[in-house]
Short mmCIF file of the C-alpha atoms (twelve columns), coordinates in Angstrom:
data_MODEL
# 
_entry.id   MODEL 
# 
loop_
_atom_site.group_PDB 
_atom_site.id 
_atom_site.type_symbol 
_atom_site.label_atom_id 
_atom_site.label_alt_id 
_atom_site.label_comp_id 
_atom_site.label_asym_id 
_atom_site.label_seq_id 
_atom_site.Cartn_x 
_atom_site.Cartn_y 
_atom_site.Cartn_z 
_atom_site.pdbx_PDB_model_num 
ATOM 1  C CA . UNK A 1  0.000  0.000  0.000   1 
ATOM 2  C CA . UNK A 2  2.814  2.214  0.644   1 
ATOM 3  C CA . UNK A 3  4.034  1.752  -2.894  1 
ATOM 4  C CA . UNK A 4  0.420  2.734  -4.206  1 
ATOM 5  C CA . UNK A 5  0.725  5.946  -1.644  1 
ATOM 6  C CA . UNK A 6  3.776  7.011  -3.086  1 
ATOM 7  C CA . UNK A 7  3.430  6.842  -6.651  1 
ATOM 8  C CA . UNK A 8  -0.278 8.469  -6.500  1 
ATOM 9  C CA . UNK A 9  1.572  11.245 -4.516  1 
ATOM 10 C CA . UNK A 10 4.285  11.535 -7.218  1 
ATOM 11 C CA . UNK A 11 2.360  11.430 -10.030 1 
ATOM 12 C CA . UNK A 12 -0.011 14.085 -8.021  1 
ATOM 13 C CA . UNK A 13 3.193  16.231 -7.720  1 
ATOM 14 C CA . UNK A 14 4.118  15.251 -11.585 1 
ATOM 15 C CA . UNK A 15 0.531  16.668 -12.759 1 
ATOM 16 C CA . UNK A 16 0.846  19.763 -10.927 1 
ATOM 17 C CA . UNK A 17 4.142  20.789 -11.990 1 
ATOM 18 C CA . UNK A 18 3.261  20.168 -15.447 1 
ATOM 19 C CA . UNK A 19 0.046  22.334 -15.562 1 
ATOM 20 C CA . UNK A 20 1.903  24.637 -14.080 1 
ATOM 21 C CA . UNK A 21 4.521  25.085 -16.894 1 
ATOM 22 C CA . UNK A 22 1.802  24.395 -19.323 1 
ATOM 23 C CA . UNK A 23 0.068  27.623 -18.062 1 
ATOM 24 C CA . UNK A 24 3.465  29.573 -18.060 1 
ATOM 25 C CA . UNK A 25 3.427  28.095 -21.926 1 
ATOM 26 C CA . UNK A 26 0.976  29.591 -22.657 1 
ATOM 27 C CA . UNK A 27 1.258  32.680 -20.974 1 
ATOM 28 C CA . UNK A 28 4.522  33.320 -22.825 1 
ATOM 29 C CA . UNK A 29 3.176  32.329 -26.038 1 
ATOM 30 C CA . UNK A 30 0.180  35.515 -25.602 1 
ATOM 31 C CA . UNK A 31 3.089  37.297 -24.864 1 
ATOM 32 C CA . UNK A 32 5.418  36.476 -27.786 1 
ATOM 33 C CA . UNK A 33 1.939  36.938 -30.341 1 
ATOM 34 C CA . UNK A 34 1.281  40.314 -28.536 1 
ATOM 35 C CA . UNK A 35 5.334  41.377 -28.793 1 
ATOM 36 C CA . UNK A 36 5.575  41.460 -25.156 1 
ATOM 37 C CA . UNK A 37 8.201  39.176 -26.291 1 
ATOM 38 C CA . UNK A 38 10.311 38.522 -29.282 1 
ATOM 39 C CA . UNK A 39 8.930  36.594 -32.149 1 
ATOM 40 C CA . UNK A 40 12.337 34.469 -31.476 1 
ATOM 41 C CA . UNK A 41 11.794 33.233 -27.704 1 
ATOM 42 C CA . UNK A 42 10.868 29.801 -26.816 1 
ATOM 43 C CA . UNK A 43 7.934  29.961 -24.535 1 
ATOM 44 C CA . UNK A 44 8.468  26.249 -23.040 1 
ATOM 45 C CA . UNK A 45 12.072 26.956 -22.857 1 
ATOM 46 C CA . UNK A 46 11.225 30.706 -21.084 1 
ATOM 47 C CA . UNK A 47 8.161  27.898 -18.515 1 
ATOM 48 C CA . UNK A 48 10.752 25.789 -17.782 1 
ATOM 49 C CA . UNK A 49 13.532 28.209 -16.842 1 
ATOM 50 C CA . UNK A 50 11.038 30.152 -14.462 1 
ATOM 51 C CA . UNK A 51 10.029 27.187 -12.960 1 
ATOM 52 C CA . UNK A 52 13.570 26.250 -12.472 1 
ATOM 53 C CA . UNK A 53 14.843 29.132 -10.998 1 
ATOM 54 C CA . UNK A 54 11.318 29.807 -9.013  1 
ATOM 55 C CA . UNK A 55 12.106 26.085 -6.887  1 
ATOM 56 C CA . UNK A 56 15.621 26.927 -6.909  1 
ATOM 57 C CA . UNK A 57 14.723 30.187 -4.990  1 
ATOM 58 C CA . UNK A 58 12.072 28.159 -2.218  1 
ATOM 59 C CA . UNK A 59 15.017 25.745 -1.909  1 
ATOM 60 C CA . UNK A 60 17.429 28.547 -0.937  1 
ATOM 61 C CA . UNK A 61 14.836 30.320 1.211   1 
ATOM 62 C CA . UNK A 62 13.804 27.421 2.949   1 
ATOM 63 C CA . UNK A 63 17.679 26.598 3.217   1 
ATOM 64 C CA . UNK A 64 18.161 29.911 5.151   1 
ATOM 65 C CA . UNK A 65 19.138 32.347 2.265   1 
ATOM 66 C CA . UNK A 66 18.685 36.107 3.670   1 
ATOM 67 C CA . UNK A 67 16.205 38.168 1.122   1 
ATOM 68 C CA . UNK A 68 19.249 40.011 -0.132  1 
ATOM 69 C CA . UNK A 69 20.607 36.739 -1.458  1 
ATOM 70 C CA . UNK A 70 17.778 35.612 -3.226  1 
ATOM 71 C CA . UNK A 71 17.562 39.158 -4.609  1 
ATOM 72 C CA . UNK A 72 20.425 38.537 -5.952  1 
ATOM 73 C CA . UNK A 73 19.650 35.440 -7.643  1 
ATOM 74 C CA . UNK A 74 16.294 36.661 -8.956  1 
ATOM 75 C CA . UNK A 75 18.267 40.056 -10.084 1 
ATOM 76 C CA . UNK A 76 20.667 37.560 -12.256 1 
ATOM 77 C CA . UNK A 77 17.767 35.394 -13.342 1 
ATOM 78 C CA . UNK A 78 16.188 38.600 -14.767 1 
ATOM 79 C CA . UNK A 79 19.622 39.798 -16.497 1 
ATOM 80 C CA . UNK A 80 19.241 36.747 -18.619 1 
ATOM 81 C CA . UNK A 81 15.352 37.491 -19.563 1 
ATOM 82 C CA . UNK A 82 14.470 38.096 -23.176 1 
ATOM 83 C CA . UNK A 83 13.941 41.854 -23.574 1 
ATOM 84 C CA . UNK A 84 10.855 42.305 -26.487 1 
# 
């Protein structure tokens, strides 16, 4: 039973994470067909590298990183954003 437990919460997890980029997706692709974005940017690429950075931040925060330091990280995350 624990087995079942597990994987239902994993693939639970899976689903979420997924819709969650899927929404990003799509939210980037309104923005690349509105040119809040250039025509040139990858909008799963852009989903994925948010959601990347975005646990990499709660992992650092919840790690003890001080405000300032994940600043900084979201202030270099930014530096590499796609200007339109």
């Amino acid at each position: 039973m624990g087995i079942t437990r597990k994987s239902s919460a994993h693939d639970t997890l899976i689903a979420w994470h997924d819709d969650a980029r899927a929404r990003l997706r799509h939210r980037f692709q309104r923005a690349i067909d509105e040119g809040d974005l250039p025509s040139g940017a990858d909008p799963e690429l852009l989903a994925r590298y948010v959601m990347t950075v975005a646990n990499g931040i709660a992992v650092q925060a919840a790690g003890g990183a001080t405000r300032s330091e994940l600043q900084q990280v979201a202030d270099a995350a930014l530096r590499n954003w796609p200007s339109a």
